[in-house]
C-alpha positions as semicolon CSV with decimal commas, in nm:
position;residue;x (nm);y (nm);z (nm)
1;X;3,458;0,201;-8,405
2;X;3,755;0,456;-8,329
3;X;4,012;0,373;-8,079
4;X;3,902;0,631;-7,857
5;X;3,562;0,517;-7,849
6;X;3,694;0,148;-7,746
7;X;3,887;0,284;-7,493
8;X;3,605;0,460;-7,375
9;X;3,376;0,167;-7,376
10;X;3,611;-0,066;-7,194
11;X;3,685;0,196;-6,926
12;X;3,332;0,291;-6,892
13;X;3,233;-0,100;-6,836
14;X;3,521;-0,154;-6,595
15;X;3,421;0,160;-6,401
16;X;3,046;0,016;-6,411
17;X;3,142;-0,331;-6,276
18;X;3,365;-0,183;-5,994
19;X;3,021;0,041;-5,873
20;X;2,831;-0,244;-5,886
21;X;3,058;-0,439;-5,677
22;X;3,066;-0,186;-5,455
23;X;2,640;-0,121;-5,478
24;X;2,592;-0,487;-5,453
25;X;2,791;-0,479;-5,099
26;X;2,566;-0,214;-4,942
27;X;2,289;-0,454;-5,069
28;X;2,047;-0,149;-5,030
29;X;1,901;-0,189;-5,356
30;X;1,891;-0,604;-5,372
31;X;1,602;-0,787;-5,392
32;X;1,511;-0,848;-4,972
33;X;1,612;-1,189;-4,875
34;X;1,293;-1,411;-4,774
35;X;1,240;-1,426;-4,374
36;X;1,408;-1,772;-4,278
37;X;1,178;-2,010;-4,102
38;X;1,209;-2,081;-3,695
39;X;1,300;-2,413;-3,570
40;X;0,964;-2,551;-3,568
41;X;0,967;-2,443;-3,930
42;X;0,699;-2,198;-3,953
43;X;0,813;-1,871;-4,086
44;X;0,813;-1,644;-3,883
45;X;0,532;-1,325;-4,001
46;X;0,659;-0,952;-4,099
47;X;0,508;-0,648;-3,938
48;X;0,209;-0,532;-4,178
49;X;0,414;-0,167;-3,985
50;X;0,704;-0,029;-4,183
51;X;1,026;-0,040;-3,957
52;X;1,296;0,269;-3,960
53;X;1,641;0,212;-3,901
54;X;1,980;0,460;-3,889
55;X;2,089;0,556;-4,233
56;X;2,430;0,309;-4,211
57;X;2,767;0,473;-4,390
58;X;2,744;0,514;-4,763
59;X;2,346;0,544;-4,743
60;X;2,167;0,880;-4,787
61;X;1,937;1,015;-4,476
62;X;1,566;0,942;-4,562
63;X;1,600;0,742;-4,877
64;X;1,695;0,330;-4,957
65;X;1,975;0,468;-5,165
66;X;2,346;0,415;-5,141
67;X;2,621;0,610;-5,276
68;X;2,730;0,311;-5,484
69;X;2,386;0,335;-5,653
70;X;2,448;0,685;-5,743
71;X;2,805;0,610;-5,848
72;X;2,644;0,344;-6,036
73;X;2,380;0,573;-6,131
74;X;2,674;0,819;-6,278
75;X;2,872;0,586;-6,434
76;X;2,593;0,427;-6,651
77;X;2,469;0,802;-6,777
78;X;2,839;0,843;-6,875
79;X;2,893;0,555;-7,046
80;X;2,554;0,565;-7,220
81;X;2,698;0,893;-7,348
82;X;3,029;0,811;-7,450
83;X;2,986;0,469;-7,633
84;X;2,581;0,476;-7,741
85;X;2,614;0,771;-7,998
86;X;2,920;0,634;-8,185
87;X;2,742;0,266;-8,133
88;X;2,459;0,412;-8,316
89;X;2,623;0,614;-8,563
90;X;2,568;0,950;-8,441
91;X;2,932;0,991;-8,399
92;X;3,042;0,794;-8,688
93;X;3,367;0,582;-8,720
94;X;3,628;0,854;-8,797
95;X;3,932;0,854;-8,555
96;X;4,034;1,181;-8,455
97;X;4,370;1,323;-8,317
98;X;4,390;1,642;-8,232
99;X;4,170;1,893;-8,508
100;X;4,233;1,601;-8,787
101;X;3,956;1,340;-8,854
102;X;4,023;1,020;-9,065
103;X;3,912;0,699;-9,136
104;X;4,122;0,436;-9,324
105;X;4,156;0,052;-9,371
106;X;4,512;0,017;-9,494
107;X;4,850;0,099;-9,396
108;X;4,708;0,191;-9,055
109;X;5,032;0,219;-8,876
110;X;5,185;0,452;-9,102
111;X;4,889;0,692;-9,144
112;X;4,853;0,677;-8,789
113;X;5,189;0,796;-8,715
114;X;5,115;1,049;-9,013
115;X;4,816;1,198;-8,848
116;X;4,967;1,254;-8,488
117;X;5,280;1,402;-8,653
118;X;5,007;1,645;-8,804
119;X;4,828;1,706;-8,497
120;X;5,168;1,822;-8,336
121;X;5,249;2,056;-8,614
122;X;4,903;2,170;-8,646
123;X;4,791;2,221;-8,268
124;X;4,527;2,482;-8,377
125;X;4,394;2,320;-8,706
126;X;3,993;2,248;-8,684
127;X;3,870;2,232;-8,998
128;X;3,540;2,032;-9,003
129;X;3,684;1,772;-9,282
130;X;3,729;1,419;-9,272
131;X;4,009;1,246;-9,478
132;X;3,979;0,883;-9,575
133;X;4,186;0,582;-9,733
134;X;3,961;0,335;-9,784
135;X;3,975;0,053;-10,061
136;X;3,635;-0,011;-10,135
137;X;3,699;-0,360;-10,356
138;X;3,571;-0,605;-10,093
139;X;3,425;-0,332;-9,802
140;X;3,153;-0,111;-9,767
141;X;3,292;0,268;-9,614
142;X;3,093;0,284;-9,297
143;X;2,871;0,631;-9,126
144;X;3,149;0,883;-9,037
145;X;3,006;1,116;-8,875
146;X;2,841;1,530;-9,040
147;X;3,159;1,748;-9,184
148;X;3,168;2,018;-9,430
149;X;3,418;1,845;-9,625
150;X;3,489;1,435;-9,686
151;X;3,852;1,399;-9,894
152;X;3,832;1,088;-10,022
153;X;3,969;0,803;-10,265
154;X;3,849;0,845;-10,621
155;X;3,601;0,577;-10,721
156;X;3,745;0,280;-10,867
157;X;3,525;0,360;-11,167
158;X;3,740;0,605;-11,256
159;X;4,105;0,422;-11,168
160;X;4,068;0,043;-11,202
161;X;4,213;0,099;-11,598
162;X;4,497;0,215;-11,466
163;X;4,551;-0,097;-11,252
164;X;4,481;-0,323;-11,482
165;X;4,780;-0,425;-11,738
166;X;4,580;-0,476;-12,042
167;X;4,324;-0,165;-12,009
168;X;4,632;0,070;-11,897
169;X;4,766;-0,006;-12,250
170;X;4,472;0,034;-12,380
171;X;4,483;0,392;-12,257
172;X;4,856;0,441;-12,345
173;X;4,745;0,354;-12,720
174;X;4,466;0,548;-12,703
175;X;4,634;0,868;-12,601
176;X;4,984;0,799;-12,834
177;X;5,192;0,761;-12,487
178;X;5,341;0,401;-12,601
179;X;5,600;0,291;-12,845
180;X;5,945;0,219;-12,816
181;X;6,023;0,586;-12,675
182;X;5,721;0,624;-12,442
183;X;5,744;0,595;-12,061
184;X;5,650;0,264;-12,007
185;X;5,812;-0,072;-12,212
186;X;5,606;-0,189;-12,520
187;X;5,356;-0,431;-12,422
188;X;5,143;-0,617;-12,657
189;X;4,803;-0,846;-12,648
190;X;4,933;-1,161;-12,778
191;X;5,232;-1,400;-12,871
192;X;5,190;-1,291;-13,246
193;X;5,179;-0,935;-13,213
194;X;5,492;-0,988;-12,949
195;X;5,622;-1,237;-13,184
196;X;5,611;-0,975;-13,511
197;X;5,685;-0,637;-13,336
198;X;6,057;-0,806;-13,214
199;X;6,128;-0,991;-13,530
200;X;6,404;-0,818;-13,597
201;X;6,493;-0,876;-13,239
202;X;6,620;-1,245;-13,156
203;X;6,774;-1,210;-12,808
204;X;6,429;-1,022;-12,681
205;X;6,257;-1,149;-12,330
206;X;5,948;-1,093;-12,267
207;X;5,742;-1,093;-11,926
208;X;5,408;-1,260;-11,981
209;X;5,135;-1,078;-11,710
210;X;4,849;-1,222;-11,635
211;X;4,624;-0,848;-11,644
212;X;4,466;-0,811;-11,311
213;X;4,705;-0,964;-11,110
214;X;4,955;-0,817;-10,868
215;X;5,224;-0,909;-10,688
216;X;5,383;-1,165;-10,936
217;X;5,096;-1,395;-10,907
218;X;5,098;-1,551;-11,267
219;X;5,422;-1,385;-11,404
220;X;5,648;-1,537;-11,629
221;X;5,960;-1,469;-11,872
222;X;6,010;-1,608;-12,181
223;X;6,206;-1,578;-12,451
224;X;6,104;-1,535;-12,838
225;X;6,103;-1,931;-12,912
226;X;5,939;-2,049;-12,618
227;X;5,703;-1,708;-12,700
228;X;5,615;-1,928;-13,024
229;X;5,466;-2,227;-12,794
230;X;5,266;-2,010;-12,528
231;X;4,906;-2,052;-12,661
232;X;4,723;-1,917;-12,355
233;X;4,518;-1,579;-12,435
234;X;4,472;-1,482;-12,095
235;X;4,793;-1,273;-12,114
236;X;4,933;-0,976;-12,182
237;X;5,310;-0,962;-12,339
238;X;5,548;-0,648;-12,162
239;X;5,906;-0,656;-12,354
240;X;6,162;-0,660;-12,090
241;X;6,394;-0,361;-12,023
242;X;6,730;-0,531;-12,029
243;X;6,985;-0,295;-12,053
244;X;6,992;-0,193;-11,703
245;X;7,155;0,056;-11,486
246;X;7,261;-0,172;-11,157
247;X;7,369;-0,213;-10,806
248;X;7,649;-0,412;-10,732
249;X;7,603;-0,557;-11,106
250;X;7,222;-0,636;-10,987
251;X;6,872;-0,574;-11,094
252;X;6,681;-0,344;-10,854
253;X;6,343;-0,170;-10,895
254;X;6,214;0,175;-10,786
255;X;5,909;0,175;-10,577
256;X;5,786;0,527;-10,615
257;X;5,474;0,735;-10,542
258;X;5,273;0,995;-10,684
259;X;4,937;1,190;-10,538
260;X;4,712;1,314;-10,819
261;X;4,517;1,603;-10,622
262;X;4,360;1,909;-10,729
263;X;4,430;1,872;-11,106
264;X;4,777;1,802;-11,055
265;X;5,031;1,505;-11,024
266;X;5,301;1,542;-10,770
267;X;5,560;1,303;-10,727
268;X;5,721;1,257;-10,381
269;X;6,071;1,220;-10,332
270;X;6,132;0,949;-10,081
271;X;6,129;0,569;-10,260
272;X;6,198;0,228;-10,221
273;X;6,478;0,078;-10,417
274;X;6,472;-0,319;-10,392
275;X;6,777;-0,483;-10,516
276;X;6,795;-0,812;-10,642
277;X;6,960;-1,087;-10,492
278;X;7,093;-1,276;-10,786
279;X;7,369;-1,119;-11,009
280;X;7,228;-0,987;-11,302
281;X;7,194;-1,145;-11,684
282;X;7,056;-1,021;-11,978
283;X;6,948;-1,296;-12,158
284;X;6,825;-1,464;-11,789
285;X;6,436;-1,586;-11,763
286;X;6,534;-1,713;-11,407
287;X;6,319;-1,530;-11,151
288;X;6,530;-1,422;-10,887
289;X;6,732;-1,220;-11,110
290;X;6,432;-1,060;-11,324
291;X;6,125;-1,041;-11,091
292;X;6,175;-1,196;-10,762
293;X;6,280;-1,014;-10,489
294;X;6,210;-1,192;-10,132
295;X;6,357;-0,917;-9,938
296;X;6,056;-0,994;-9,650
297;X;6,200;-1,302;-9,592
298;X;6,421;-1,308;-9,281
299;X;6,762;-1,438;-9,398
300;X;6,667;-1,423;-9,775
301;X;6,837;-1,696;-9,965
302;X;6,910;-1,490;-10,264
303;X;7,014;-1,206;-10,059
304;X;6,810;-0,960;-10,203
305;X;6,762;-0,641;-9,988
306;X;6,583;-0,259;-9,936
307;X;6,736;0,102;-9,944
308;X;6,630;0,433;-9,956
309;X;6,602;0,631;-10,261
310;X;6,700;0,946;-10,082
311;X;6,982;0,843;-9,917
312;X;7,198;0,747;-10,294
313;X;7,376;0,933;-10,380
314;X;7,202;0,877;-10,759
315;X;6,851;0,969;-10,609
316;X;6,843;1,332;-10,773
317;X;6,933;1,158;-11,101
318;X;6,693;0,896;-11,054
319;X;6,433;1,132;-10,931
320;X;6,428;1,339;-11,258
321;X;6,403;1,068;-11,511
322;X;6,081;0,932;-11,308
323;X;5,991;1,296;-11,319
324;X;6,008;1,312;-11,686
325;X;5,799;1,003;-11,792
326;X;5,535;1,101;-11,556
327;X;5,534;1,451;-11,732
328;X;5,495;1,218;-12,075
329;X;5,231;1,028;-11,948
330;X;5,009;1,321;-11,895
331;X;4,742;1,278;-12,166
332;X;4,697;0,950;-12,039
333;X;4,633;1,040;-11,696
334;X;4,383;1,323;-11,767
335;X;4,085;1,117;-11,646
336;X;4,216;1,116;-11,299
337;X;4,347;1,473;-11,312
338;X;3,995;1,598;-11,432
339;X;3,808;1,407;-11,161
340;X;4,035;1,524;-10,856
341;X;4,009;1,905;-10,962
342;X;3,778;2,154;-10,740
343;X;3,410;2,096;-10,738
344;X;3,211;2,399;-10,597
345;X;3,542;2,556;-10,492
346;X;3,686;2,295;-10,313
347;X;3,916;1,973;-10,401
348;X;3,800;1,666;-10,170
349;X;3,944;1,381;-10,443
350;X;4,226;1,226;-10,476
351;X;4,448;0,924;-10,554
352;X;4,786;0,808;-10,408
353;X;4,979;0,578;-10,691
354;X;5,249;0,305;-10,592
355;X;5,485;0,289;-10,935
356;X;5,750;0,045;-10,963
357;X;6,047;0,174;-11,252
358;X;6,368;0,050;-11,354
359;X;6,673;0,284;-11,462
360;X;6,778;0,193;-11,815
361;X;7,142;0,187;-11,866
362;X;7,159;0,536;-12,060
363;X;7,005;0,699;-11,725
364;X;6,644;0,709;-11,836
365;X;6,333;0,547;-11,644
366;X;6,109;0,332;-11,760
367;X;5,798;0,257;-11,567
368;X;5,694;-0,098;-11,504
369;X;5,355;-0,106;-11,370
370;X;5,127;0,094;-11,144
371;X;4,941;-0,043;-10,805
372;X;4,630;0,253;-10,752
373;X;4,593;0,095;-10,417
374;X;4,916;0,078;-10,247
375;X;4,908;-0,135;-9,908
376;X;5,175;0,149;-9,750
377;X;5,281;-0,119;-9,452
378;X;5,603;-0,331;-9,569
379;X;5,674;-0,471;-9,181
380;X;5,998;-0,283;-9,276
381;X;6,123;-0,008;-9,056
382;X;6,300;0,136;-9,354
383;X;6,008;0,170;-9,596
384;X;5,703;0,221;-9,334
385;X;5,955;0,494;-9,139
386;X;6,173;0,635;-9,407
387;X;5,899;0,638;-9,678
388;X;5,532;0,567;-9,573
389;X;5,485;0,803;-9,322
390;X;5,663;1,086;-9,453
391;X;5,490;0,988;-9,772
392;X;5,143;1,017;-9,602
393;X;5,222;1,333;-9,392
394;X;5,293;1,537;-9,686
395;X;5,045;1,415;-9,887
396;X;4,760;1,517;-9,567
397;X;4,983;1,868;-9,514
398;X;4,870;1,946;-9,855
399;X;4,488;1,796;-9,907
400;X;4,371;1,913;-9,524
401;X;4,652;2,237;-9,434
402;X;4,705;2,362;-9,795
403;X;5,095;2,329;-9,723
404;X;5,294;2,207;-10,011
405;X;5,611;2,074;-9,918
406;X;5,962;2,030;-10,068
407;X;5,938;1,640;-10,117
408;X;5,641;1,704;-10,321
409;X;5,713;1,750;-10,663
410;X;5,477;1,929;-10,862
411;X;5,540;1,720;-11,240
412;X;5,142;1,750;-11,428
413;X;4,941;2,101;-11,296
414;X;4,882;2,462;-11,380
415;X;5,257;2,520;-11,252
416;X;5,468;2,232;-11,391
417;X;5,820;2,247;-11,285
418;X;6,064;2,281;-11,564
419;X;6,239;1,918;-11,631
């Protein structure tokens, strides 16, 4: 149910309880109270003739019906009206600020904020279209109401490759975007392919991934010999990046986003950069200074910390080598392109990609990973209001206004920028 439909229901059943308060104090309407018996306990008999009496204040001349009752009356009709059609589903669940509808079931703060922003830019918009962000993995989108037009998530049919480590490989090889020059590090299927491919390599780490994990969950780094002794075949094997571009001689990672939309990629300029706590190492396979980055911890004990892409003064820098490998990477991403370009006129799919990158020491990017179902909500004023939402309200000013803006960077489409 919307917010304005629960605010509508609770007001509706306060408003209700108050009349009937008030309608049950008139008592006009009550079940009559049985005639009380006399002190020799018979009860005493009604008259078989109906008795009239003055209409008393809040009553109506002529009928056995009190203003409360019709307040009562009212305020049952209105809330019948305001919360029964959405409770049924002739409403449907789509919020709605101002002209924009939208329905979503992460990062609701942000695209909140997103959506009003909108709605204050955009006082006249009222195109019948509803916009949704909705993860379908472990929920079912619910009724949303008739529109012309439903912009919507790309089914995972189409993107879960591309989330998982193994099958976006896959994809890499099968379109000739990986090898030691390609936009993302080498990554290989098992120890012995690892094992042969860096032979000529002694000091190489790798980071073993378990496929469909996120988040860390399962990750390890190892080095070539202890490489030799990992028998499990669950994993995937992604050469580390070691020589490194840092800050304040630390590791940190850019977390980036792209919209595919409309046949095209377009790479937005605000970031996360997440900086390491621990001082960096090449040949390290301890955590905190390859992969672990607590930041959300209050007082973090390795110190690691958040900035702002667009606020270094490296972000242009940084932004075009991202640029670049995304440009490589389009013959792997033609799937998704294909499926989000205009059907019957009109574009109404999409996806929104969470990348994280690291800055190799001669200034290039390479690309570590891709999340096709970014969370958007950090519980970090920084990101959620320095990236999210302007993040999210550019991506809607283009998919529901047709407004391209400057932080979106076209990089795959009919018109690709020069890089």
């Amino acid at each position: 149910m919307s917010p304005n439909a629960r605010r509508l229901r609770s007001g509706a059943l306060l408003c209700v309880a108050v009349a009937w308060c008030q309608s049950d104090a008139s008592a006009s309407w009550v079940l009559p109270c049985l005639p009380r018996p006399d002190a020799s306990g018979t009860a005493p008999q009604r008259s078989s003739s109906p008795v009239r009496r003055r209409a008393g204040p809040g009553e109506l001349p002529g009928l056995d019906i009190s203003t409360g009752d019709l307040a009562l009356g009212g305020l049952l009709l209105a809330f019948c009206a305001a919360y029964l059609p959405e409770a049924l589903g002739f409403n449907g669940a789509a919020y709605k600020v101002g002209g924009f509808r939208y329905f979503i079931n992460r990062g609701h703060e942000a695209f909140s904020e997103a959506v009003h922003q909108l709605a204050v830019e955009y006082p006249g918009y009222k195109d019948d279209t509803i916009f949704t962000y909705f993860d379908t993995f472990e929920e079912t989108l619910p009724q949303l109401g008739s529109a012309k037009r439903h912009v919507r998530l790309l089914d995972r049919e189409v993107t879960n490759i591309y989330d998982h480590k193994r099958g976006l490989e896959e994809r890499l090889r099968a379109s000739g975007c990986n090898g030691p020059d390609g936009p993302f590090p080498e990554t290989y299927f098992s120890a012995e392919e690892a094992l042969e491919a860096t032979s000529s390599s002694s000091d190489a780490l790798f980071f073993a991934k378990l496929p469909g994990e996120t988040g860390g969950r399962g990750l390890r780094v190892l080095r070539r010999e202890e490489l030799q002794q990992f028998t499990n075949s669950d994993y995937v094997f992604q050469r580390a990046v070691q020589d490194l571009e840092l800050i304040d001689g630390r590791k940190f990672v850019l977390r980036y986003f792209f919209l595919i939309y409309d046949g095209s990629l377009y790479l937005h300029h605000r970031a996360v950069v997440i900086v390491h706590g621990l001082p960096y190492e090449p040949q390290s396979v301890d955590a905190g200074v390859q992969f672990r980055h607590n930041w959300y911890e209050v007082d973090a004990a390795d110190g690691a910390y958040l900035m702002t892409m667009h606020k270094c003064p490296q972000a242009p820098r940084w932004r075009a080598a991202l640029a670049r490998r995304l440009a490589q990477l389009a013959p792997a991403l033609q799937p998704l392109l294909a499926a989000t370009a205009k059907q019957h006129g009109t574009a109404t799919r999409y996806v929104l990609v969470g990348g994280d990158a690291v800055i190799e020491g001669n200034g290039d990017a390479k690309l570590i990973e891709f999340n096709m179902y970014p969370n958007l909500h950090a519980e970090n004023d920084l990101a959620d209001k320095d990236v999210y939402v302007p993040l999210l309200s550019d991506a809607l000013a283009l998919m529901l206004v047709g407004q391209q803006r400057p932080n979106l960077q076209e990089v795959i489409g009919l018109e690709k920028e020069k890089l």
